[in-house]
Backbone as CSV, one residue per row, in Angstrom:
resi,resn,N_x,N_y,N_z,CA_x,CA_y,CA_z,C_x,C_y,C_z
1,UNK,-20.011,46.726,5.214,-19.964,45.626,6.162,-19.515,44.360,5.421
2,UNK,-18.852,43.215,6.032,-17.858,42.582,5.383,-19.107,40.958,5.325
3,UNK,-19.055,40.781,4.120,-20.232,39.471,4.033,-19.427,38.542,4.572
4,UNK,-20.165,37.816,5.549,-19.716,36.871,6.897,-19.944,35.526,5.973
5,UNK,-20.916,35.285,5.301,-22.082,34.471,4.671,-20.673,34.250,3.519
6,UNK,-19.931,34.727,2.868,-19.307,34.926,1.153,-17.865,33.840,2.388
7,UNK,-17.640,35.173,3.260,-16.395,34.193,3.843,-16.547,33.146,4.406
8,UNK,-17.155,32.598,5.277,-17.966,31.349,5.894,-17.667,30.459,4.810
9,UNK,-18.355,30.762,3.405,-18.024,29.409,2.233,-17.169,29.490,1.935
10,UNK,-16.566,30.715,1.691,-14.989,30.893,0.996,-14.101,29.504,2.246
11,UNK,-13.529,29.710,3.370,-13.168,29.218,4.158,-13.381,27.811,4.205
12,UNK,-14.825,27.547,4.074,-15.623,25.959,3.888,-15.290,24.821,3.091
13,UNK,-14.670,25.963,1.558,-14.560,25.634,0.452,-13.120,25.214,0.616
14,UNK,-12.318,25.984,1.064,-10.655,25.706,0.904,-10.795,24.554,1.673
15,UNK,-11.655,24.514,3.224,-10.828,22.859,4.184,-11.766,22.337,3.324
16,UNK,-12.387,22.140,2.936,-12.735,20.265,2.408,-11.581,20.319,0.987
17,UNK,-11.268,21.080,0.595,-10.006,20.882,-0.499,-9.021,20.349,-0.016
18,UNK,-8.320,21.101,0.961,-6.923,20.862,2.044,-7.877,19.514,2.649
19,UNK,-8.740,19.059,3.020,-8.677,17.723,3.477,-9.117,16.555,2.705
20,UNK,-9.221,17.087,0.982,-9.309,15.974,0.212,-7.890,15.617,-0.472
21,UNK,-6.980,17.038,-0.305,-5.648,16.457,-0.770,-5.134,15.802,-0.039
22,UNK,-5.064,15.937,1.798,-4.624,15.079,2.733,-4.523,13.456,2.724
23,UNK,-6.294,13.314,2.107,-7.093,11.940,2.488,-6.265,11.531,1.171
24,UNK,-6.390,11.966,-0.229,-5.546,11.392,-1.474,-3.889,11.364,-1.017
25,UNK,-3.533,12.449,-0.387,-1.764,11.372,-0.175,-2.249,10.286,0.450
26,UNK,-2.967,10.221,1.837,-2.752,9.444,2.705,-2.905,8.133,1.517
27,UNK,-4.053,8.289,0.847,-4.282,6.850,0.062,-2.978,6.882,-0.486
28,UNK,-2.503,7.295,-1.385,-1.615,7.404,-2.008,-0.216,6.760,-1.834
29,UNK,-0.129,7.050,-0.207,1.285,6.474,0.554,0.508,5.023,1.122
30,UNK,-0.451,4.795,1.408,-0.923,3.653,1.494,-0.807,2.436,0.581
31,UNK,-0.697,2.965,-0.818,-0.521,2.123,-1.990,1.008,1.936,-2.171
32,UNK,1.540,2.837,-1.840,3.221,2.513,-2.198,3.842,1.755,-0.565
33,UNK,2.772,1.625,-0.083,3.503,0.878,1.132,2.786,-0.534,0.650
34,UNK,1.851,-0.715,0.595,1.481,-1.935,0.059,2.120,-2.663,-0.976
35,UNK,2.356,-2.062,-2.145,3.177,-2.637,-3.006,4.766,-2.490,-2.938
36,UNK,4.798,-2.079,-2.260,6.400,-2.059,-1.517,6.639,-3.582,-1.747
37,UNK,8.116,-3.711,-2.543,8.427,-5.344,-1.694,8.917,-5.844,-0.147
38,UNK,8.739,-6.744,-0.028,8.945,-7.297,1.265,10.732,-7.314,1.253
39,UNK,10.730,-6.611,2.988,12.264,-6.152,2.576,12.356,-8.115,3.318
40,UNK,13.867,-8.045,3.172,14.558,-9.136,3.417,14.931,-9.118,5.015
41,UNK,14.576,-10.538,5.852,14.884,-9.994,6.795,15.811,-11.227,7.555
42,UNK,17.392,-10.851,7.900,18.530,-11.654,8.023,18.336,-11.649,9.761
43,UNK,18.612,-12.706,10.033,18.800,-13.187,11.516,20.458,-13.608,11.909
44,UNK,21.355,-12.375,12.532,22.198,-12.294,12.840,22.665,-13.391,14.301
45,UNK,23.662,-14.433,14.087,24.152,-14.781,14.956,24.490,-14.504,16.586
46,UNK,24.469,-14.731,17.187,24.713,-14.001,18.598,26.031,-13.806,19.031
47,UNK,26.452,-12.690,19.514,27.844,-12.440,19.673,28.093,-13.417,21.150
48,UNK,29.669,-13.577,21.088,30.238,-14.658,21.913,31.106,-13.502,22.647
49,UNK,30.424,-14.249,24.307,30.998,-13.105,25.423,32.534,-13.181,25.489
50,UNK,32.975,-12.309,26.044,34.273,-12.689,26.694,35.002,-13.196,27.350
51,UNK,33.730,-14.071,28.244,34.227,-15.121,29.512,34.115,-16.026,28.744
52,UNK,34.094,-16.604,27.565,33.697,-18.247,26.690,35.330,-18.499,26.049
């Protein structure tokens, strides 16, 4: 008979792994967005219609 109890932790054990590597990218991309520089941001003229 197949120990329910061995797989139950086995299983338990892998998601809190798979959701501590998740939570470390997420930080991870959190920090490279933060220190990201500030992009540059240009304010384009308005185009001139065809009736002017």
């Amino acid at each position: 008979m197949p120990d329910y109890k061995e797989m139950y932790f086995k299983l338990f054990r892998a998601t809190e792994k798979a959701m501590e590597i998740l939570i470390d990218a997420q930080r991870e991309c959190e920090e490279m967005y933060i220190n990201a520089p500030t992009p540059e941001i240009v304010v384009l003229p308005p185009l001139e219609s065809e009736e002017e």
